[in-house]
PDB file of N, CA, C and O in Angstrom:
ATOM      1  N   UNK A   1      45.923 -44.269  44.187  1.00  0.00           N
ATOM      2  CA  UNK A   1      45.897 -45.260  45.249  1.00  0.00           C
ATOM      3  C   UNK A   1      46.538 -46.555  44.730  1.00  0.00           C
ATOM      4  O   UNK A   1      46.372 -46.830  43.542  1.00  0.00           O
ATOM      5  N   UNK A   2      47.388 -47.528  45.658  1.00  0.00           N
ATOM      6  CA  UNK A   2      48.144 -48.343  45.049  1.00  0.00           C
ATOM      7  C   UNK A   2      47.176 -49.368  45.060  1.00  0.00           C
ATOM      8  O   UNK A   2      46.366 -49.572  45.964  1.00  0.00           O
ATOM      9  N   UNK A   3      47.320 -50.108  43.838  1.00  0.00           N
ATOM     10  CA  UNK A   3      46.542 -51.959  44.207  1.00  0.00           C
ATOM     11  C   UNK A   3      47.523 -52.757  45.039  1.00  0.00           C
ATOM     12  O   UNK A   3      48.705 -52.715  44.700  1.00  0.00           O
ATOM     13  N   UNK A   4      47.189 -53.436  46.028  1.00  0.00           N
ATOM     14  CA  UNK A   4      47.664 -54.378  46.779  1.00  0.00           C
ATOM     15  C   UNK A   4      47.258 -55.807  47.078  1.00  0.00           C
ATOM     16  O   UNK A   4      46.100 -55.974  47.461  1.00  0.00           O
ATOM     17  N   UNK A   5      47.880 -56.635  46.982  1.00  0.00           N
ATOM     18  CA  UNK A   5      47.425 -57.662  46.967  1.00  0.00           C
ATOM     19  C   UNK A   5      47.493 -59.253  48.073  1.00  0.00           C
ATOM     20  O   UNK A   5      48.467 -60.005  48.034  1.00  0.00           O
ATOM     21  N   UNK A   6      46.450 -59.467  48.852  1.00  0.00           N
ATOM     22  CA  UNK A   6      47.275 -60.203  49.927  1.00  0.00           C
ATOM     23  C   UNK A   6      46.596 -61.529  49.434  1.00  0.00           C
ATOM     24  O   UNK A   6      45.383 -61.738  49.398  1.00  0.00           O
ATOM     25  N   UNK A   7      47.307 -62.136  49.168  1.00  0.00           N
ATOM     26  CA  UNK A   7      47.123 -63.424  48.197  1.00  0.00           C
ATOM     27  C   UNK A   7      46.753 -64.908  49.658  1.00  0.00           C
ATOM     28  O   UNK A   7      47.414 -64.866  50.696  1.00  0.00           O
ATOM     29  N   UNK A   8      45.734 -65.975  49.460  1.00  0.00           N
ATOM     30  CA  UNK A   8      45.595 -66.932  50.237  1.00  0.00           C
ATOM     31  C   UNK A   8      45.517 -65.730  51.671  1.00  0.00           C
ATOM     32  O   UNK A   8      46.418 -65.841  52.502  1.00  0.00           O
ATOM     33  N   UNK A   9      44.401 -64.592  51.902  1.00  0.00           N
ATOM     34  CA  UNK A   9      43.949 -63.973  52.937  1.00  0.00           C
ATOM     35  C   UNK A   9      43.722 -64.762  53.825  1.00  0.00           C
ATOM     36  O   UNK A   9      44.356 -64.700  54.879  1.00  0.00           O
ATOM     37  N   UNK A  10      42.328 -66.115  53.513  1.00  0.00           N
ATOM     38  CA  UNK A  10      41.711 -66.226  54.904  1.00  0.00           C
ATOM     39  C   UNK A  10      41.090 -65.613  55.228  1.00  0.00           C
ATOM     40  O   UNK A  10      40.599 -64.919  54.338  1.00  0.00           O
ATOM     41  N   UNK A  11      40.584 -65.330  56.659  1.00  0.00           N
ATOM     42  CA  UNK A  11      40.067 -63.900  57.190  1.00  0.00           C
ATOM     43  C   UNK A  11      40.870 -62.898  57.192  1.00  0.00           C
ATOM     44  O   UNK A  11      40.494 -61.731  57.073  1.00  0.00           O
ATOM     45  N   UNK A  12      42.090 -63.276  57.332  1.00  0.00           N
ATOM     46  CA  UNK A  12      43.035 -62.113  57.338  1.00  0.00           C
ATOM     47  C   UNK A  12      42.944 -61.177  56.901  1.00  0.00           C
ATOM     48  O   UNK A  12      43.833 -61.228  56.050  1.00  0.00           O
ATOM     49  N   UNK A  13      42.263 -59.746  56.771  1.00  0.00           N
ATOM     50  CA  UNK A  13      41.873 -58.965  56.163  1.00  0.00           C
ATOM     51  C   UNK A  13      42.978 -57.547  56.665  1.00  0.00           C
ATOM     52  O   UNK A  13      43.216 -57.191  57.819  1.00  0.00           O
ATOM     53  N   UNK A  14      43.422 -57.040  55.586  1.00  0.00           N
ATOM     54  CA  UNK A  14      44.450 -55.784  55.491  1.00  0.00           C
ATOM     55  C   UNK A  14      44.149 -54.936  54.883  1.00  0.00           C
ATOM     56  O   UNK A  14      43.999 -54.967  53.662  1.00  0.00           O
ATOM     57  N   UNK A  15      43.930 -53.601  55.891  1.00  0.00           N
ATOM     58  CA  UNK A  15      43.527 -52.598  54.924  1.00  0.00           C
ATOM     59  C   UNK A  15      44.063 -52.294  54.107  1.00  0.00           C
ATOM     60  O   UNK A  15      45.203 -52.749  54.016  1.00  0.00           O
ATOM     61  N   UNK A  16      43.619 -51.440  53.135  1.00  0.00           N
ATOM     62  CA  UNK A  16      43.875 -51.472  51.523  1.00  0.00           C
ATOM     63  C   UNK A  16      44.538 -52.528  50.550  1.00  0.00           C
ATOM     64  O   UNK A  16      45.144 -52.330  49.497  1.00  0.00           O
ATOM     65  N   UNK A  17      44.284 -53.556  51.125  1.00  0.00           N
ATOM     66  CA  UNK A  17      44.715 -55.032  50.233  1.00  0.00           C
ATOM     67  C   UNK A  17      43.483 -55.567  49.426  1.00  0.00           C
ATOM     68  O   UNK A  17      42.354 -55.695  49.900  1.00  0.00           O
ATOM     69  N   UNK A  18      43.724 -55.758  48.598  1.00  0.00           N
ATOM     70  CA  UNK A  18      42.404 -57.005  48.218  1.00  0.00           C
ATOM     71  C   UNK A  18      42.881 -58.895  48.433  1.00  0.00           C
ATOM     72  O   UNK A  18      43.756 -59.611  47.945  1.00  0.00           O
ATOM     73  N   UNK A  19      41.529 -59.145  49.621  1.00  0.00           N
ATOM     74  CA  UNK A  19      41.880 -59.898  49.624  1.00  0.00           C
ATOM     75  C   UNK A  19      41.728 -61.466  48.559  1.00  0.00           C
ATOM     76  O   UNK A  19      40.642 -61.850  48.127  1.00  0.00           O
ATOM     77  N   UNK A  20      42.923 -62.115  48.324  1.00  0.00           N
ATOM     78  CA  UNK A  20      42.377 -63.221  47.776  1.00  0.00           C
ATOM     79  C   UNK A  20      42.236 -64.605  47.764  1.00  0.00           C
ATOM     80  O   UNK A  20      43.371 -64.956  47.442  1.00  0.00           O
ATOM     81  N   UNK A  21      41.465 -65.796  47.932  1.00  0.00           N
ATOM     82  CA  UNK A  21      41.819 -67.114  48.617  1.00  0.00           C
ATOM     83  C   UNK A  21      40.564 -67.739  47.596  1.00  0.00           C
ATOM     84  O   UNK A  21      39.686 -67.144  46.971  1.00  0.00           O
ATOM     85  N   UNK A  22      40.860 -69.086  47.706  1.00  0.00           N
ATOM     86  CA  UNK A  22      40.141 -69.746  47.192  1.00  0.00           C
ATOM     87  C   UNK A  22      38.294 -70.086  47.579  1.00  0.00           C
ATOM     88  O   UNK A  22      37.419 -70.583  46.871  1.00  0.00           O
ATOM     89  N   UNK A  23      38.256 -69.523  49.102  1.00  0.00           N
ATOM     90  CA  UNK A  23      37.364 -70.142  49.608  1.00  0.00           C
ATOM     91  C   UNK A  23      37.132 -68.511  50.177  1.00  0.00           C
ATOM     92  O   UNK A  23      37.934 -67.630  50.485  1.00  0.00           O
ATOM     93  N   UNK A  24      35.282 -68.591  50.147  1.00  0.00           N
ATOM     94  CA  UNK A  24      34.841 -67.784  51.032  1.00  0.00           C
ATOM     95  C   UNK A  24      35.453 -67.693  52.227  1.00  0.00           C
ATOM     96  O   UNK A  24      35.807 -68.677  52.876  1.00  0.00           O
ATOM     97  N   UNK A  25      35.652 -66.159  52.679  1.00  0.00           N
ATOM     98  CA  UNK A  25      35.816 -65.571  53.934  1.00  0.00           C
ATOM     99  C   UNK A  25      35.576 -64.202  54.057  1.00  0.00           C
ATOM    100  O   UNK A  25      35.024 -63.531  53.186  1.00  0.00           O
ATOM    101  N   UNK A  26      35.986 -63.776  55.130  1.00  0.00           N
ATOM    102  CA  UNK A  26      35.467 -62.190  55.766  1.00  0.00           C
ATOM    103  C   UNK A  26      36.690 -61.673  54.971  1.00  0.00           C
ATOM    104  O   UNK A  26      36.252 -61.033  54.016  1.00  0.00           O
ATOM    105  N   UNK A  27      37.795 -61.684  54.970  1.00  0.00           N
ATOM    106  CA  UNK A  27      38.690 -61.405  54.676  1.00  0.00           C
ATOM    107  C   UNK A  27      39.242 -61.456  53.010  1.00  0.00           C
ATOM    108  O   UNK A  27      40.355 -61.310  52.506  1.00  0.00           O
ATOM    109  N   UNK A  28      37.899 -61.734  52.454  1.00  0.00           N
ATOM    110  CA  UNK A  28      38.348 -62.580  51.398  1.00  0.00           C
ATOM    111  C   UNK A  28      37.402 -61.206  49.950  1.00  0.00           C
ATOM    112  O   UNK A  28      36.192 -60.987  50.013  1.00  0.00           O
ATOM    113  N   UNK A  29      38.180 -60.641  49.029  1.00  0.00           N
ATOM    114  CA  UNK A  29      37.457 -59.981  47.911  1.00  0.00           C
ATOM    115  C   UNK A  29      37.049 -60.562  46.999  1.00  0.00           C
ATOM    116  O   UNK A  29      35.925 -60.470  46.507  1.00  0.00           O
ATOM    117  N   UNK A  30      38.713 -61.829  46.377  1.00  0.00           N
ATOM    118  CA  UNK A  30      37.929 -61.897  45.314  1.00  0.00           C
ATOM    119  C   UNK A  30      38.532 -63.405  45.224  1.00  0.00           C
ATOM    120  O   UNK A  30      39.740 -63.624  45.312  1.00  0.00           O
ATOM    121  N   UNK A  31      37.386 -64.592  45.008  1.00  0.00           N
ATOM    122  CA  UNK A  31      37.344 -65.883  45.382  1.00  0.00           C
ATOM    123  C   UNK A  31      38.449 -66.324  44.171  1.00  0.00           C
ATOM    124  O   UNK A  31      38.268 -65.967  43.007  1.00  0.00           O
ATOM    125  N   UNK A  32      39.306 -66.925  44.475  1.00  0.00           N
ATOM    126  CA  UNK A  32      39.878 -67.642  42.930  1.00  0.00           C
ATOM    127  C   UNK A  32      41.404 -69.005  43.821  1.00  0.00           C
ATOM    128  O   UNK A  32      41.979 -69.204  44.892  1.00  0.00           O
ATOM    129  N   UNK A  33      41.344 -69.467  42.585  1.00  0.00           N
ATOM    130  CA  UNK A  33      42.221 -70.634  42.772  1.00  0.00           C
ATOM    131  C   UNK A  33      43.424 -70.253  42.649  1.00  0.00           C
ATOM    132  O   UNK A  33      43.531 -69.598  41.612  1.00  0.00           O
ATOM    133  N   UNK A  34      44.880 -70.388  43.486  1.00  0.00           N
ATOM    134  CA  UNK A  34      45.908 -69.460  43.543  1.00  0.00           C
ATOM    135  C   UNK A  34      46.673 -70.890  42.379  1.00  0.00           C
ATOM    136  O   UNK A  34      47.899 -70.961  42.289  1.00  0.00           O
ATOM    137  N   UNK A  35      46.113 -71.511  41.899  1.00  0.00           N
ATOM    138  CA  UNK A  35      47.068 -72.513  41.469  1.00  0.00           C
ATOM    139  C   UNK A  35      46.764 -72.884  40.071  1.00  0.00           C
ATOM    140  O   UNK A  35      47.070 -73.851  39.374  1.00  0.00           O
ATOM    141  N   UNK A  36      45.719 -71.283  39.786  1.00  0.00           N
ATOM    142  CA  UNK A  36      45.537 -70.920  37.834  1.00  0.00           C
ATOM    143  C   UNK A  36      45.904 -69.785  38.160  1.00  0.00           C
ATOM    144  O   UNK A  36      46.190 -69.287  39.249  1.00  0.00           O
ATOM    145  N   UNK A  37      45.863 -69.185  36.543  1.00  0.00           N
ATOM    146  CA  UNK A  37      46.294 -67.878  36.411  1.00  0.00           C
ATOM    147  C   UNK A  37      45.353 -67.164  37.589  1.00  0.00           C
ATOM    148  O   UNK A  37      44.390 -67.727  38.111  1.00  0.00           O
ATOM    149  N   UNK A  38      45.800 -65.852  37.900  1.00  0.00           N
ATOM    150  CA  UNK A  38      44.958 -64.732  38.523  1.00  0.00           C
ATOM    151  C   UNK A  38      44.620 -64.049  37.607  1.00  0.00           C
ATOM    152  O   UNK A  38      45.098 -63.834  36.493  1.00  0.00           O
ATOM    153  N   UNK A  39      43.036 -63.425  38.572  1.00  0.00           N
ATOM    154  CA  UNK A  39      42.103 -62.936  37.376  1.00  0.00           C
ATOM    155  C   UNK A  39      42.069 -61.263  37.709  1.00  0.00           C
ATOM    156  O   UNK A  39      41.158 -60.480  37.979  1.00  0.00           O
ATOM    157  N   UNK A  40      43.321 -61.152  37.572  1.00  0.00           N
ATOM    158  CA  UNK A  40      44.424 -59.841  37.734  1.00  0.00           C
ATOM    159  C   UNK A  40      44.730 -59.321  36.586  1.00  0.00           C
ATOM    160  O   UNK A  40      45.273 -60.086  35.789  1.00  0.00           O
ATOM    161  N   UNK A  41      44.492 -57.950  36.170  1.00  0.00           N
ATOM    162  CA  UNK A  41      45.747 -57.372  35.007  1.00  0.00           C
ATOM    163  C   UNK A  41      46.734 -57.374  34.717  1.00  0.00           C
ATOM    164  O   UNK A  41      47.504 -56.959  35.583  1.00  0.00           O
ATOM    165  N   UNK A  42      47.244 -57.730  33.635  1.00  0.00           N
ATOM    166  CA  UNK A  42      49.327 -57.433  33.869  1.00  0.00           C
ATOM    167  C   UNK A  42      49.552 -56.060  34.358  1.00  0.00           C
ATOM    168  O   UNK A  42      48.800 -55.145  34.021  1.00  0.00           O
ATOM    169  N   UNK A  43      50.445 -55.903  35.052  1.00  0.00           N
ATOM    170  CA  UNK A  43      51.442 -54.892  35.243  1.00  0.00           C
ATOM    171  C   UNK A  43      50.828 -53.685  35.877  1.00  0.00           C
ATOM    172  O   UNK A  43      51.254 -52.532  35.813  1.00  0.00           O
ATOM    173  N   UNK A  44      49.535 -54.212  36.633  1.00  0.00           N
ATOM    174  CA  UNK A  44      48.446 -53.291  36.988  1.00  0.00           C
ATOM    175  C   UNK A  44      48.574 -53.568  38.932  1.00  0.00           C
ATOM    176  O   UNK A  44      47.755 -52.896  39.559  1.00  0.00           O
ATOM    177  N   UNK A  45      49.202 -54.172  39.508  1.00  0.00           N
ATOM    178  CA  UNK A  45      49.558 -54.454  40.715  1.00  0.00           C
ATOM    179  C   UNK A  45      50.981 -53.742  42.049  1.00  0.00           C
ATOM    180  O   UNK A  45      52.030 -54.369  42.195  1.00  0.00           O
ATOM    181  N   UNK A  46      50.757 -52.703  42.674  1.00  0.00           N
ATOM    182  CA  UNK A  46      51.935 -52.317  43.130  1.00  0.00           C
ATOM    183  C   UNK A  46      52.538 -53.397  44.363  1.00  0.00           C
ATOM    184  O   UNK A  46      53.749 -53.602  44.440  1.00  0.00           O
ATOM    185  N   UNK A  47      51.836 -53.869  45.041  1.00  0.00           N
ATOM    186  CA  UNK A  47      52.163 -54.684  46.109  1.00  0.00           C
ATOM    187  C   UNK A  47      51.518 -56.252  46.265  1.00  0.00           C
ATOM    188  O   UNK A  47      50.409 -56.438  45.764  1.00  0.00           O
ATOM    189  N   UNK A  48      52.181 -57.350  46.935  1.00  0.00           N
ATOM    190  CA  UNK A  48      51.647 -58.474  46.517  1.00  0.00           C
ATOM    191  C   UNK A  48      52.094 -59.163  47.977  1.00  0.00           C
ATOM    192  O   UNK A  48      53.258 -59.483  48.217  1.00  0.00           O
ATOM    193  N   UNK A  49      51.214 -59.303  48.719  1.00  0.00           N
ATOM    194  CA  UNK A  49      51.420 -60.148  50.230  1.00  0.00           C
ATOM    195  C   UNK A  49      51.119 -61.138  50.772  1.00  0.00           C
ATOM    196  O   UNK A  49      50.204 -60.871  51.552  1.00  0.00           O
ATOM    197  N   UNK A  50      51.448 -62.462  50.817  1.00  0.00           N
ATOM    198  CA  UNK A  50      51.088 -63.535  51.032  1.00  0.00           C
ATOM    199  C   UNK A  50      52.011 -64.092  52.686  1.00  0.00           C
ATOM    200  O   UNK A  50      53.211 -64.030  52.956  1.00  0.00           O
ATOM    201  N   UNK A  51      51.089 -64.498  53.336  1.00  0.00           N
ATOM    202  CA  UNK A  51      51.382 -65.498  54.606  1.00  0.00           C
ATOM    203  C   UNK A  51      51.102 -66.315  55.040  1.00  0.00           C
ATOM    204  O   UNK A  51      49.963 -66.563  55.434  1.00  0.00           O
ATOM    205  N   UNK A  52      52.435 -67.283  55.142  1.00  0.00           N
ATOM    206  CA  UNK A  52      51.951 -68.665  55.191  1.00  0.00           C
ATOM    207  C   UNK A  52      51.213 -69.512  53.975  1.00  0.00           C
ATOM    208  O   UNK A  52      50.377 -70.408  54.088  1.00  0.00           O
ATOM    209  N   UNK A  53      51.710 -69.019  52.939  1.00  0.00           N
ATOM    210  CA  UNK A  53      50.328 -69.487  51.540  1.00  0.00           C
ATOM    211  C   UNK A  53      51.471 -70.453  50.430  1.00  0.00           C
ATOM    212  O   UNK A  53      51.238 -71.636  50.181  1.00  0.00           O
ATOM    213  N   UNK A  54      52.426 -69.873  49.982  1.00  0.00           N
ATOM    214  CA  UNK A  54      53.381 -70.900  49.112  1.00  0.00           C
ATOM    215  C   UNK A  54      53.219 -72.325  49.700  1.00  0.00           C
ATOM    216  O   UNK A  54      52.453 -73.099  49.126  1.00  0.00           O
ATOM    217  N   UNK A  55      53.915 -72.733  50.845  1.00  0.00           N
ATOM    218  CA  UNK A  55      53.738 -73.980  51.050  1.00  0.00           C
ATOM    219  C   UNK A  55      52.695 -74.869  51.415  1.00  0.00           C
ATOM    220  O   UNK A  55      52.537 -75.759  52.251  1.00  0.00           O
ATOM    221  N   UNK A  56      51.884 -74.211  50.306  1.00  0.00           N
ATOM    222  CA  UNK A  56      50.441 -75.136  50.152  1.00  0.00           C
ATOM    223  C   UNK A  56      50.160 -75.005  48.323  1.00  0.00           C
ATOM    224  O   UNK A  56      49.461 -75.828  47.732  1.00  0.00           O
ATOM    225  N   UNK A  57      50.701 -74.076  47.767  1.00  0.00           N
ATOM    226  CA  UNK A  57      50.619 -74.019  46.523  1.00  0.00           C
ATOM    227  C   UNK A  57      51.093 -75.317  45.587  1.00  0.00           C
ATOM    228  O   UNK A  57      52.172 -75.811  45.914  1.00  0.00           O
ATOM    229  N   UNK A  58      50.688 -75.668  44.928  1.00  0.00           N
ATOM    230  CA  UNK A  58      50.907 -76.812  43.555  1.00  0.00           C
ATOM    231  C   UNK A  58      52.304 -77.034  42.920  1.00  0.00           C
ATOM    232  O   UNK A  58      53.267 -77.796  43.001  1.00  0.00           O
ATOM    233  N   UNK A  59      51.860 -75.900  42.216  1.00  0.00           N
ATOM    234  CA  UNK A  59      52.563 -75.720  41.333  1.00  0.00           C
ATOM    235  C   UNK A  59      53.412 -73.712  41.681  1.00  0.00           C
ATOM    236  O   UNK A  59      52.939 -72.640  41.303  1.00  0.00           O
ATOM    237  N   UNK A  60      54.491 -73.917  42.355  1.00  0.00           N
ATOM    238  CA  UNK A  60      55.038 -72.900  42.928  1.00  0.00           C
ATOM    239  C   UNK A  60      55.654 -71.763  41.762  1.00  0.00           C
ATOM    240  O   UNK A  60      55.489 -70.547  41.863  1.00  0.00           O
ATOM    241  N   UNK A  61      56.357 -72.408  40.700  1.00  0.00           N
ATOM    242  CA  UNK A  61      56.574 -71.816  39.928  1.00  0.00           C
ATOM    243  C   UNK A  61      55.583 -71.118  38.605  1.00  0.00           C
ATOM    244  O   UNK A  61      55.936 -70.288  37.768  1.00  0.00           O
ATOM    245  N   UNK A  62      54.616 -71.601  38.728  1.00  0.00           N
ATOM    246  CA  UNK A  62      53.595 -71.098  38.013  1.00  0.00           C
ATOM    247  C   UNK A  62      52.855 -69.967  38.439  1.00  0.00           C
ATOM    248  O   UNK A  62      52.278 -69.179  37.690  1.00  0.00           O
ATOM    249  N   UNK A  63      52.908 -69.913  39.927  1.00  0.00           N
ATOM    250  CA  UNK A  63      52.166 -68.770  40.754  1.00  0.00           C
ATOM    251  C   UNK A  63      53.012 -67.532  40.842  1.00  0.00           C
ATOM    252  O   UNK A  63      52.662 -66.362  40.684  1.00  0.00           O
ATOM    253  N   UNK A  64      54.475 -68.140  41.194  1.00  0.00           N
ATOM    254  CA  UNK A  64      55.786 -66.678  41.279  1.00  0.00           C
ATOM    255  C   UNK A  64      55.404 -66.045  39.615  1.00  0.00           C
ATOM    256  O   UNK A  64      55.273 -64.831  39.455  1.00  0.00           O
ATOM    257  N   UNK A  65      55.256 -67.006  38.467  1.00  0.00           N
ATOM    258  CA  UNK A  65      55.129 -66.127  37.071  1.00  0.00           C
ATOM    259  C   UNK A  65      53.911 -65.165  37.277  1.00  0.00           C
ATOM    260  O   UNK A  65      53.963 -63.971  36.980  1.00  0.00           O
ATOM    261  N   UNK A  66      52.726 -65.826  37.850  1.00  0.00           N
ATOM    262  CA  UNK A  66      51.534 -64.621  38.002  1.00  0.00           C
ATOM    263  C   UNK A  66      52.200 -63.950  38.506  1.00  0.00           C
ATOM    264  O   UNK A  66      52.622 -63.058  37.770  1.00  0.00           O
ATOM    265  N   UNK A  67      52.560 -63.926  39.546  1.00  0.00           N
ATOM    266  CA  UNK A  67      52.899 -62.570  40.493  1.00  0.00           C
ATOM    267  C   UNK A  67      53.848 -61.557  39.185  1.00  0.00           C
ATOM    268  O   UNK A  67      53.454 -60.431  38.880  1.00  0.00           O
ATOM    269  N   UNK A  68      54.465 -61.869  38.870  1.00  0.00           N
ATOM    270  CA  UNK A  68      55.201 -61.357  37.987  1.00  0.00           C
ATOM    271  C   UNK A  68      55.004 -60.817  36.734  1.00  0.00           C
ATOM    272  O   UNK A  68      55.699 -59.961  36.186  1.00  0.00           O
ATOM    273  N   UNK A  69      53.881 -61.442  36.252  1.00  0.00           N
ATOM    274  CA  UNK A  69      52.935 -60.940  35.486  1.00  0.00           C
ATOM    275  C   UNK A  69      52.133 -59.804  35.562  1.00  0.00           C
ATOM    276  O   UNK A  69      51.892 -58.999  34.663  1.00  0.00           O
ATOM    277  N   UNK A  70      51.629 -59.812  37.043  1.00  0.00           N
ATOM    278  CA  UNK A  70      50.716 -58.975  37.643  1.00  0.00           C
ATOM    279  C   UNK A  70      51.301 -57.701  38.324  1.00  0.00           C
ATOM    280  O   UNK A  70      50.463 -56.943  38.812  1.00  0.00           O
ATOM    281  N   UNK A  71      52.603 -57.354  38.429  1.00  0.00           N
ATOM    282  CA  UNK A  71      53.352 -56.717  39.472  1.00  0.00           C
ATOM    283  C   UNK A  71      53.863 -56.225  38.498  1.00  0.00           C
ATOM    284  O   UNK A  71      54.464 -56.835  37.614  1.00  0.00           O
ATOM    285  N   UNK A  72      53.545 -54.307  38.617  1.00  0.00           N
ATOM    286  CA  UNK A  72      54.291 -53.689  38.189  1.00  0.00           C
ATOM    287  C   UNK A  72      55.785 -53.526  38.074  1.00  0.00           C
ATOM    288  O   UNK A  72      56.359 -53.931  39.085  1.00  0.00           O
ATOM    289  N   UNK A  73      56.614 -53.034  37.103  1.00  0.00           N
ATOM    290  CA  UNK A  73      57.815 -52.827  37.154  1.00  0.00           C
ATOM    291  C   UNK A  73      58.770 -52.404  38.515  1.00  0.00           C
ATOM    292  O   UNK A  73      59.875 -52.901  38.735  1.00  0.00           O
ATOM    293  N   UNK A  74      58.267 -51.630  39.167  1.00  0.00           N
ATOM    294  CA  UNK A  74      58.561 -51.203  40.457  1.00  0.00           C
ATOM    295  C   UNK A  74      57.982 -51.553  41.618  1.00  0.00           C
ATOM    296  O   UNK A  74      58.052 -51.018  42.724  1.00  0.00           O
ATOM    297  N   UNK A  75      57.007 -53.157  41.005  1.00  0.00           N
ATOM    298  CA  UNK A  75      56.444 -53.228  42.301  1.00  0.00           C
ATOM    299  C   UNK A  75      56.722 -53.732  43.549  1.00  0.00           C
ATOM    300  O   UNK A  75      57.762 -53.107  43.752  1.00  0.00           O
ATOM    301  N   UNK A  76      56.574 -54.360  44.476  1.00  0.00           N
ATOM    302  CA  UNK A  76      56.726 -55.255  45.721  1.00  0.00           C
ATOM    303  C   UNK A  76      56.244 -56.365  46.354  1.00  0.00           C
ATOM    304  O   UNK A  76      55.094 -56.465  46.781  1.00  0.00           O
ATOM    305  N   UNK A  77      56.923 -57.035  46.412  1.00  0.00           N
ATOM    306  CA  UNK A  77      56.447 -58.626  46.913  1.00  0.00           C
ATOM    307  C   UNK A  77      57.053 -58.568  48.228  1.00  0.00           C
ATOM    308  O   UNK A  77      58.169 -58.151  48.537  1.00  0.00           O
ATOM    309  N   UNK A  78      55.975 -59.137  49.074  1.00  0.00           N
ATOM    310  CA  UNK A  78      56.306 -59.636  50.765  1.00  0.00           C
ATOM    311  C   UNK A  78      55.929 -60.956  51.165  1.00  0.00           C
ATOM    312  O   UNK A  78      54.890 -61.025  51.822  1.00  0.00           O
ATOM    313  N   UNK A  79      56.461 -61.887  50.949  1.00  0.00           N
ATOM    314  CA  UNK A  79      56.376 -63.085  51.493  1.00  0.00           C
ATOM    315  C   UNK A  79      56.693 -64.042  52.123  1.00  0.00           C
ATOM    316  O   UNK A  79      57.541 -64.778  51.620  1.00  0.00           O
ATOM    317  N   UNK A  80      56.129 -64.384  53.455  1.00  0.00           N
ATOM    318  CA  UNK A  80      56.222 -65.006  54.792  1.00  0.00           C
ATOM    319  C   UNK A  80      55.730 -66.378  54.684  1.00  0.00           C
ATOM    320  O   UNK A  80      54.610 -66.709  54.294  1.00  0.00           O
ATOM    321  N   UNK A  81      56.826 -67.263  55.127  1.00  0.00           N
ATOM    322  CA  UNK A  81      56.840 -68.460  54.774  1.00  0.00           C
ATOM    323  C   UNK A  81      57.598 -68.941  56.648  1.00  0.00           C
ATOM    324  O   UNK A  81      58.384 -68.243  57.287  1.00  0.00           O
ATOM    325  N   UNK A  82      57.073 -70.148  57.031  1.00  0.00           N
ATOM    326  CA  UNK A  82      57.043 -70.711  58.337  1.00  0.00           C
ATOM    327  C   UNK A  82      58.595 -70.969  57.785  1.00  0.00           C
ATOM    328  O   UNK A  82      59.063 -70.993  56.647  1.00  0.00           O
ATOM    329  N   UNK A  83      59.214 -71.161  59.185  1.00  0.00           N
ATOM    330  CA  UNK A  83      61.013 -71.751  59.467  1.00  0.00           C
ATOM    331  C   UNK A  83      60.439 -73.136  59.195  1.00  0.00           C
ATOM    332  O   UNK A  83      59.384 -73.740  59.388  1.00  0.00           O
ATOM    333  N   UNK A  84      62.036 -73.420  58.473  1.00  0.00           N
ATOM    334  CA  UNK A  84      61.993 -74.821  58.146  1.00  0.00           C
ATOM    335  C   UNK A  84      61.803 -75.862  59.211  1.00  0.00           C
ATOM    336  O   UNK A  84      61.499 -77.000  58.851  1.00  0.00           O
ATOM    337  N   UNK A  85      61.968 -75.557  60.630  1.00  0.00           N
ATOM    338  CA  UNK A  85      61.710 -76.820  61.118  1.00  0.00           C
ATOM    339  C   UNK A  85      60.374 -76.813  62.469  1.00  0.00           C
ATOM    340  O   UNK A  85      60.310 -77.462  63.513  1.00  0.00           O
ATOM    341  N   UNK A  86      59.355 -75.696  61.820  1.00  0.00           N
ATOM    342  CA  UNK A  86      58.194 -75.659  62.178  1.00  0.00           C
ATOM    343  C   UNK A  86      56.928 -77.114  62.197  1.00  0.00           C
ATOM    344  O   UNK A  86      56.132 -77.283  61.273  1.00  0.00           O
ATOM    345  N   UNK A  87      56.978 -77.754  63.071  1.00  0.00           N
ATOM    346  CA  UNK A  87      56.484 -78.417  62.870  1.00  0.00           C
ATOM    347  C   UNK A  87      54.763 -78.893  62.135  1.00  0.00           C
ATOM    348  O   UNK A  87      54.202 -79.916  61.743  1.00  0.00           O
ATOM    349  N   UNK A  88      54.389 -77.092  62.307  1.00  0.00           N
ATOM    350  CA  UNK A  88      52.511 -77.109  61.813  1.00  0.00           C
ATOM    351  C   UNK A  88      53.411 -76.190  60.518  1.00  0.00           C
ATOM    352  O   UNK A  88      52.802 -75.720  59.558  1.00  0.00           O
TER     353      UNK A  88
END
């Protein structure tokens, strides 16, 4: 079974994802701060899904290295980010 990962969930809850966000929710597995390391394995991750979540992150380049850290050789990243001239 693949690990998947939907990073800054929310409630947003996806089957077979684990979800992860800083703050309690329904949607939410495993509580952590997206703006330290993840408390993820290396190279132990097939999929990695985040929406709407980078442009709230800190430190952006520190989080793409987790992911990268965490994401198998063959794995997959999906990430949905609002049009630039979205006003919310």
């Amino acid at each position: 079974m693949p690990i998947q990962l939907n990073l800054g969930c929310g409630d947003q809850q996806l089957p077979g994802y684990i979800g992860l966000d800083r703050l309690r929710g329904q949607g939410v597995d495993v509580i952590c701060d997206l703006n330290h390391p993840l408390p993820i394995a290396a190279n132990s991750v097939d999929h990695v899904y985040a929406k709407s979540l980078l442009e709230h992150i800190a430190d952006l380049e520190q989080l793409l290295a987790e992911v990268q850290r965490v994401l198998k050789l063959s794995g997959e990243i999906y990430f949905y980010v609002p049009h630039w001239n979205n006003p919310f």
